[in-house]
N, CA, C and O atoms as CSV, one atom per row, in Angstrom:
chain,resi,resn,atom,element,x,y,z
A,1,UNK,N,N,4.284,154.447,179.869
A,1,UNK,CA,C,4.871,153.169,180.168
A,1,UNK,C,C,6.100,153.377,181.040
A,1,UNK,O,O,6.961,154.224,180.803
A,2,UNK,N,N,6.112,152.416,182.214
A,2,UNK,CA,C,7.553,152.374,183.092
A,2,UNK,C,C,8.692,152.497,182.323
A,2,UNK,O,O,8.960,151.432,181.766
A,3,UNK,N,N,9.232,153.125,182.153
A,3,UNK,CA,C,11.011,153.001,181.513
A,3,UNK,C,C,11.791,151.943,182.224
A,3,UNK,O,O,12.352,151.138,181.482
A,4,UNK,N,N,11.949,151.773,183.580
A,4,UNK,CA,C,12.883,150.792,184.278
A,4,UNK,C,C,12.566,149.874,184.024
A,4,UNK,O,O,11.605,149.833,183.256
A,5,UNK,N,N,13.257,148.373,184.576
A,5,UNK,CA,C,12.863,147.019,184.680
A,5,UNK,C,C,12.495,146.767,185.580
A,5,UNK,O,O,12.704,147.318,186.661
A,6,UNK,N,N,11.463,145.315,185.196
A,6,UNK,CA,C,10.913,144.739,186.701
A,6,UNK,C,C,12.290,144.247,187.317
A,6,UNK,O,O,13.399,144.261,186.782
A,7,UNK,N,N,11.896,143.766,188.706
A,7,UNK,CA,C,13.051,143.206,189.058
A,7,UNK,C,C,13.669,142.132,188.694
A,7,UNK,O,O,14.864,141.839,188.649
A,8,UNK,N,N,12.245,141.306,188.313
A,8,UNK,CA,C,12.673,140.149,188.058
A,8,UNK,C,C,13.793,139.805,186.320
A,8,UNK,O,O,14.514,138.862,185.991
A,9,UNK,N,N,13.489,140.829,185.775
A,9,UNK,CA,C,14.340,141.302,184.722
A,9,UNK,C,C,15.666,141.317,184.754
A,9,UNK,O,O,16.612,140.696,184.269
A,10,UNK,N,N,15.363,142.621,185.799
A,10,UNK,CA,C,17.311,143.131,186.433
A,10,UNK,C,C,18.329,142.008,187.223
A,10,UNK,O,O,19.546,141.950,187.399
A,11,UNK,N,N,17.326,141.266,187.551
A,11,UNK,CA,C,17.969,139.718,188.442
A,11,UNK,C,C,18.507,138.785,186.831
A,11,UNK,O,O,19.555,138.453,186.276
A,12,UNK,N,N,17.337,138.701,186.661
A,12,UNK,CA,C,17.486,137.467,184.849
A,12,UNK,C,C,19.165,137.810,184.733
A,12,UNK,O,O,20.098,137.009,184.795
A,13,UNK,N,N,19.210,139.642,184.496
A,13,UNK,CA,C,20.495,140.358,183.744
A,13,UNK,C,C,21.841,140.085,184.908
A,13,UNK,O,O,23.029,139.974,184.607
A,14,UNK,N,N,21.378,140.035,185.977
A,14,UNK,CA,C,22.579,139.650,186.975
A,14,UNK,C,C,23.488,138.352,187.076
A,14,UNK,O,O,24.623,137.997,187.394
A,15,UNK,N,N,22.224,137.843,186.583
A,15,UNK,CA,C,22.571,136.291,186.785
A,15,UNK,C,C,23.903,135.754,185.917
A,15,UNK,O,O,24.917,135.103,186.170
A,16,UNK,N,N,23.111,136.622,184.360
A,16,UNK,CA,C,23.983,135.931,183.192
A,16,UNK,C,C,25.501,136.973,183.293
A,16,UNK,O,O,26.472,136.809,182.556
A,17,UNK,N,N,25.412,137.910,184.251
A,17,UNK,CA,C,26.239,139.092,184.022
A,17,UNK,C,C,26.112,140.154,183.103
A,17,UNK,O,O,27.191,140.687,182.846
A,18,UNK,N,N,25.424,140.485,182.700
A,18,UNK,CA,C,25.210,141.672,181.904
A,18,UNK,C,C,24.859,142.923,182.812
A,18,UNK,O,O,24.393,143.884,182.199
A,19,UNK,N,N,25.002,143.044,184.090
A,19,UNK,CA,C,24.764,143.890,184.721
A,19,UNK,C,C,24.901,143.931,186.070
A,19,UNK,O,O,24.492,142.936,186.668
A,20,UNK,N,N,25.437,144.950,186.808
A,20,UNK,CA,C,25.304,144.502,188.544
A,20,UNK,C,C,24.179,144.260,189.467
A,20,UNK,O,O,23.076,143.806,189.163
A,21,UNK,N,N,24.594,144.619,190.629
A,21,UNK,CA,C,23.635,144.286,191.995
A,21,UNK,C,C,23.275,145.645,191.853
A,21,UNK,O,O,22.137,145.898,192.249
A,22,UNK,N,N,24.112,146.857,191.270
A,22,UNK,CA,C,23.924,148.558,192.168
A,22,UNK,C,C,22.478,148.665,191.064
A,22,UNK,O,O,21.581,149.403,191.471
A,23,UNK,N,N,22.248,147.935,189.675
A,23,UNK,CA,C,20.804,148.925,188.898
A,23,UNK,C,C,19.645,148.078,189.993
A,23,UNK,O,O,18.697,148.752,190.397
A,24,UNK,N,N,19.756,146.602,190.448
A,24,UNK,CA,C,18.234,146.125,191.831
A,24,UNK,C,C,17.889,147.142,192.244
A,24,UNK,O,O,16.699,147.456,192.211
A,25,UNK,N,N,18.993,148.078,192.835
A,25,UNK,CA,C,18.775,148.653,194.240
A,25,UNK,C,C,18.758,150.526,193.492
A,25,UNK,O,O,18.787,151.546,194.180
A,26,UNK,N,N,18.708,150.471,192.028
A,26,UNK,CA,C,18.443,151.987,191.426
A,26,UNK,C,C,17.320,152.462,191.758
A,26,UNK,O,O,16.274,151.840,191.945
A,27,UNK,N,N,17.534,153.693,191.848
A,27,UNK,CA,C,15.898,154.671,192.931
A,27,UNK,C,C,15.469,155.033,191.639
A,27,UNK,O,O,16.090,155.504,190.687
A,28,UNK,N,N,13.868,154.614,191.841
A,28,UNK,CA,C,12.761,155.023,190.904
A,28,UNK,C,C,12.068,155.784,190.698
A,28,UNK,O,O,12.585,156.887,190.873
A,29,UNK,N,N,10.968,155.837,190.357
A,29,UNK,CA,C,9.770,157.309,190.542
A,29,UNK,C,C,8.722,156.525,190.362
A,29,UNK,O,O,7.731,157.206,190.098
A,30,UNK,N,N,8.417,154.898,190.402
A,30,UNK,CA,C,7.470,154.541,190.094
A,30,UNK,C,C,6.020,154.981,191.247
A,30,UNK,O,O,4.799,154.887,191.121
A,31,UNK,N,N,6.803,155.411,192.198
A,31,UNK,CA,C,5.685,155.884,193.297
A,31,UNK,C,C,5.380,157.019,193.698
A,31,UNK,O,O,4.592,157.323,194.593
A,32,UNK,N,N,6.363,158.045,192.660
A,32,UNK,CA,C,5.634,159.584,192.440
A,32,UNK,C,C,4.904,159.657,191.714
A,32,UNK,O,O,3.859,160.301,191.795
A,33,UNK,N,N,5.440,158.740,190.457
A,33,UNK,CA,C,4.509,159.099,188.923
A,33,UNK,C,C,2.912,158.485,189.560
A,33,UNK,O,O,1.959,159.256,189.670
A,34,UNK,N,N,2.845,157.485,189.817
A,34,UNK,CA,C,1.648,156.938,190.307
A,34,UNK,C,C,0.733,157.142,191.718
A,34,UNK,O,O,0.896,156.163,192.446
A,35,UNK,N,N,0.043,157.898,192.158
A,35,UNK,CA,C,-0.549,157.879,193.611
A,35,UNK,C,C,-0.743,156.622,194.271
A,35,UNK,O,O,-0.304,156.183,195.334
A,36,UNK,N,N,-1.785,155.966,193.071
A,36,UNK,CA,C,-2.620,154.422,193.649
A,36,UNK,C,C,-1.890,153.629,192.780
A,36,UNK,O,O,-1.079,154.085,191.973
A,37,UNK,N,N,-2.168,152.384,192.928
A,37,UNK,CA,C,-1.465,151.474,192.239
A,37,UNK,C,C,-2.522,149.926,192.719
A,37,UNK,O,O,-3.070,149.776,193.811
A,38,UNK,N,N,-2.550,149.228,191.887
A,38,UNK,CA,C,-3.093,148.051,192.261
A,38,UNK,C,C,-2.724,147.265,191.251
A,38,UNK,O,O,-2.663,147.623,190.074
A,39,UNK,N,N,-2.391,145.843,191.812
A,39,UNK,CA,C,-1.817,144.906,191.122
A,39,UNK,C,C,-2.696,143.510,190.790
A,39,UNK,O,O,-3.200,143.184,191.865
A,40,UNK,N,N,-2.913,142.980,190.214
A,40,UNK,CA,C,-3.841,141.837,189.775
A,40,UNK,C,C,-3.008,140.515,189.515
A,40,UNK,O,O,-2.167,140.720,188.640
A,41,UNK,N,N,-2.990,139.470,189.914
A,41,UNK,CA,C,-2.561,138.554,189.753
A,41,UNK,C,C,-3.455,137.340,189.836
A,41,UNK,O,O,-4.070,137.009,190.849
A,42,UNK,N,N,-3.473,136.628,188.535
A,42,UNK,CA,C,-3.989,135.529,188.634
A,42,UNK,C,C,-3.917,134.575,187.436
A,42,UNK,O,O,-3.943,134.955,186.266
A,43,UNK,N,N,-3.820,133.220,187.864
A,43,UNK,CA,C,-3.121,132.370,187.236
A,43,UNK,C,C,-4.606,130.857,186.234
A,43,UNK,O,O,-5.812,130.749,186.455
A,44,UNK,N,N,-3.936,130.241,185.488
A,44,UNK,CA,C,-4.845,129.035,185.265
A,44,UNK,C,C,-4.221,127.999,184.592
A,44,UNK,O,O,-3.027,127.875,184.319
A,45,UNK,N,N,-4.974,127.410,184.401
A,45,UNK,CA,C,-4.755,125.929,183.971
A,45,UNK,C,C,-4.159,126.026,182.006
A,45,UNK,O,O,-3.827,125.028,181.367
A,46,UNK,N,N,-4.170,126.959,181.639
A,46,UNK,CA,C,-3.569,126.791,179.929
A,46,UNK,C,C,-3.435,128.388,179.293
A,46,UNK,O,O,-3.601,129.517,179.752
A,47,UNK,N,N,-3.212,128.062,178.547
A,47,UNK,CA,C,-3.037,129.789,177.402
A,47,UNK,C,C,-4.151,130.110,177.484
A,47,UNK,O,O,-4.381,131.129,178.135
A,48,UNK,N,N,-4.987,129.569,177.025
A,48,UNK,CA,C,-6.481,129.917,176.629
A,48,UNK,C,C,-6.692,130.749,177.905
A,48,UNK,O,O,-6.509,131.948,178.118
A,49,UNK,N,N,-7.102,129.823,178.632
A,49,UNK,CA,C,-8.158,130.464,179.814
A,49,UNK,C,C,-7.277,131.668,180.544
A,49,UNK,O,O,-7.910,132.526,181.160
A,50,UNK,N,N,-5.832,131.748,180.487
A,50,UNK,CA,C,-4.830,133.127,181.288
A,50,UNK,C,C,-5.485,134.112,180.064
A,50,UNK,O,O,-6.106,135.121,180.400
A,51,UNK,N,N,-5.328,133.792,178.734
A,51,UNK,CA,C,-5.711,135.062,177.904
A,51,UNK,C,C,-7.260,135.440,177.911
A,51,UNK,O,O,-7.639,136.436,177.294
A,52,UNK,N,N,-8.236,134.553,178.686
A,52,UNK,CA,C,-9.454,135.478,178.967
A,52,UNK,C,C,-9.579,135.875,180.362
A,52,UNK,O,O,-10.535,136.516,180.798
A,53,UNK,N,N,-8.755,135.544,180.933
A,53,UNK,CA,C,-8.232,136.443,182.569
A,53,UNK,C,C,-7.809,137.062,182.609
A,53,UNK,O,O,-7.873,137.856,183.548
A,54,UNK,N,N,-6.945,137.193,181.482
A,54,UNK,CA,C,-6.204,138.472,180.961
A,54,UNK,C,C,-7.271,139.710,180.451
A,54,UNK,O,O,-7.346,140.796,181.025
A,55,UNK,N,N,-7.754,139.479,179.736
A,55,UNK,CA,C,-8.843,140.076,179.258
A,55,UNK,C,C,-10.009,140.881,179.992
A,55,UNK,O,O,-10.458,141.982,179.676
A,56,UNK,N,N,-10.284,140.281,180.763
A,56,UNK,CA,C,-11.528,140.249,181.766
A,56,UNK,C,C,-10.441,141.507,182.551
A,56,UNK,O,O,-10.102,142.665,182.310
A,57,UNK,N,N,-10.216,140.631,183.437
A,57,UNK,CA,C,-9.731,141.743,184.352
A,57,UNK,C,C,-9.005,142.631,183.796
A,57,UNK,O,O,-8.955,143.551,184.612
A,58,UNK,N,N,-8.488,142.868,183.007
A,58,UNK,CA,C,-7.957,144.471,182.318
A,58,UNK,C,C,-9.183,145.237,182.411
A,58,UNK,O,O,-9.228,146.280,183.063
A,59,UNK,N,N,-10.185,144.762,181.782
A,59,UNK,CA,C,-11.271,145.179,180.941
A,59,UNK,C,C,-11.935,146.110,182.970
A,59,UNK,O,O,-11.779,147.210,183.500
A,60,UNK,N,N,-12.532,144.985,183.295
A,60,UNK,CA,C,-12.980,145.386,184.686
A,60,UNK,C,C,-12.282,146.263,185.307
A,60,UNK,O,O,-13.121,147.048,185.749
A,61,UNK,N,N,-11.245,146.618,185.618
A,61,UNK,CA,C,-10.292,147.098,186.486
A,61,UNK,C,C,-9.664,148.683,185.578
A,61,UNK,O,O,-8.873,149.507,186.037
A,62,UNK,N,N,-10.204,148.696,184.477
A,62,UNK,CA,C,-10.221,149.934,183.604
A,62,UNK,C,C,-11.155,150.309,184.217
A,62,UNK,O,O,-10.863,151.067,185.143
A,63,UNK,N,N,-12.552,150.014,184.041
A,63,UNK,CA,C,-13.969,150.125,184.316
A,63,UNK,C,C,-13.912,150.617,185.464
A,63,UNK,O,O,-14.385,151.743,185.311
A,64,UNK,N,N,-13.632,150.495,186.538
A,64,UNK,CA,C,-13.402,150.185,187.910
A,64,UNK,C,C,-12.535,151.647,188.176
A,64,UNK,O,O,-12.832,152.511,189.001
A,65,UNK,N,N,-11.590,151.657,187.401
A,65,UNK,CA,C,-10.792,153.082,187.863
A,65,UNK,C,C,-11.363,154.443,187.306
A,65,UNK,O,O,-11.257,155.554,187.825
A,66,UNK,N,N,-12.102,154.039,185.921
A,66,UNK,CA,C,-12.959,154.945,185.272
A,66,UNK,C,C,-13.880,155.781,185.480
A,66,UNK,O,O,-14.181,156.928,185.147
A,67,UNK,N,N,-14.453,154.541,186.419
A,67,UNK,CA,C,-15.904,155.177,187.623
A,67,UNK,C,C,-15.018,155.656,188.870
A,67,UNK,O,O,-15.579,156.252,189.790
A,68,UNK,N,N,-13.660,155.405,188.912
A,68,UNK,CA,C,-13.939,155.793,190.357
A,68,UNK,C,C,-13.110,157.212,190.283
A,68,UNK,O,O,-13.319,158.138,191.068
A,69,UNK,N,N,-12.125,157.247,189.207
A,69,UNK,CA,C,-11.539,158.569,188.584
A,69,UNK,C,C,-12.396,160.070,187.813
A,69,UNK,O,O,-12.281,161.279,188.015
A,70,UNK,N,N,-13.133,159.359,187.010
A,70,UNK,CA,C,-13.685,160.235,185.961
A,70,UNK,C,C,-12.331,160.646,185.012
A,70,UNK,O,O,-12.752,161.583,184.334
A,71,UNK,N,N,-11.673,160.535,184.836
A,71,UNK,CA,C,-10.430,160.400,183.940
A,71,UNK,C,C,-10.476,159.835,182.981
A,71,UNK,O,O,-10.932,158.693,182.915
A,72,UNK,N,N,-10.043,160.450,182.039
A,72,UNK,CA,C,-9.869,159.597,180.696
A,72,UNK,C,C,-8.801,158.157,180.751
A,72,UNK,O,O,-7.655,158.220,181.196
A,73,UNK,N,N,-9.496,156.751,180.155
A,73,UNK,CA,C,-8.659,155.748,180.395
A,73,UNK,C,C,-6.776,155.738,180.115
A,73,UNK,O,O,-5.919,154.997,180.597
A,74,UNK,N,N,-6.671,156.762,179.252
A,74,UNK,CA,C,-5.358,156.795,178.350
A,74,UNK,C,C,-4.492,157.533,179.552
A,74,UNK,O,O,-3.383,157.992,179.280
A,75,UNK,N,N,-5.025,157.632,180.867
A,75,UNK,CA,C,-3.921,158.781,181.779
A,75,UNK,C,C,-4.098,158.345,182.782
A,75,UNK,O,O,-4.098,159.125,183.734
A,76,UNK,N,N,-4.389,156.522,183.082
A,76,UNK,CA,C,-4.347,155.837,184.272
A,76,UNK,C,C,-3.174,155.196,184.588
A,76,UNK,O,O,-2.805,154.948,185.736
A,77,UNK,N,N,-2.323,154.807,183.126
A,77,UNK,CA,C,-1.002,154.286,184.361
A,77,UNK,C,C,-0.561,153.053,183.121
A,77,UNK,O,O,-0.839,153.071,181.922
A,78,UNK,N,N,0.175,152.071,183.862
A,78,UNK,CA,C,0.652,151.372,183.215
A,78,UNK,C,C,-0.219,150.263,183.487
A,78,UNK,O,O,-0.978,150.116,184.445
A,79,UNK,N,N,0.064,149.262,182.196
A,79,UNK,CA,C,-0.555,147.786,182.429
A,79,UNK,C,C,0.754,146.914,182.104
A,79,UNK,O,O,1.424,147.206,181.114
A,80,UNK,N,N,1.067,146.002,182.812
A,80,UNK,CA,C,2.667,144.908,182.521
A,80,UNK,C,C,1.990,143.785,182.645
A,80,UNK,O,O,1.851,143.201,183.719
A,81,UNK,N,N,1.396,143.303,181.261
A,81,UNK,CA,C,0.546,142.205,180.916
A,81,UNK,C,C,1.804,141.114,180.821
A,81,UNK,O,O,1.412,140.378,179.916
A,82,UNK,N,N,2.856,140.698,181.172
A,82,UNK,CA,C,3.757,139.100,181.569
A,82,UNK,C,C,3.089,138.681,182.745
A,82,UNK,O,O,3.424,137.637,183.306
């Protein structure tokens, strides 16, 4: 799992003051630790139907890296299900 915050986090923390502008702009490793990276976004109409979009595409996109890795699922990376 990422240790840092999203940005949108580190902004939330700026806002109220609990933190500066210098941790936005802190250098990461999120793009050593990871080669590939792909991001999924998609939205709907209620709880229900985001938590079987949620679902689905985790599910697929495991599948998807599984076949295309041969890797065991547990050493693909992070998932930031918000």
């Amino acid at each position: 799992m990422l240790t840092s915050l999203i940005a949108s986090e580190i902004v939330d923390r700026i806002i109220v003051g609990s933190t500066g502008w210098s941790e936005l702009f802190a250098r990461h490793d999120f793009f050593q630790k990871y080669r590939y990276y792909l991001m999924v976004i998609a939205s709907t109409e209620n709880a229900d139907l985001q938590l079987k979009w949620y679902a689905m595409s985790l599910d697929t996109t495991h599948f998807a890296a599984h076949c295309l890795s041969g890797r065991a699922l547990s050493n693909l990376g992070y998932v930031n299900s918000s």
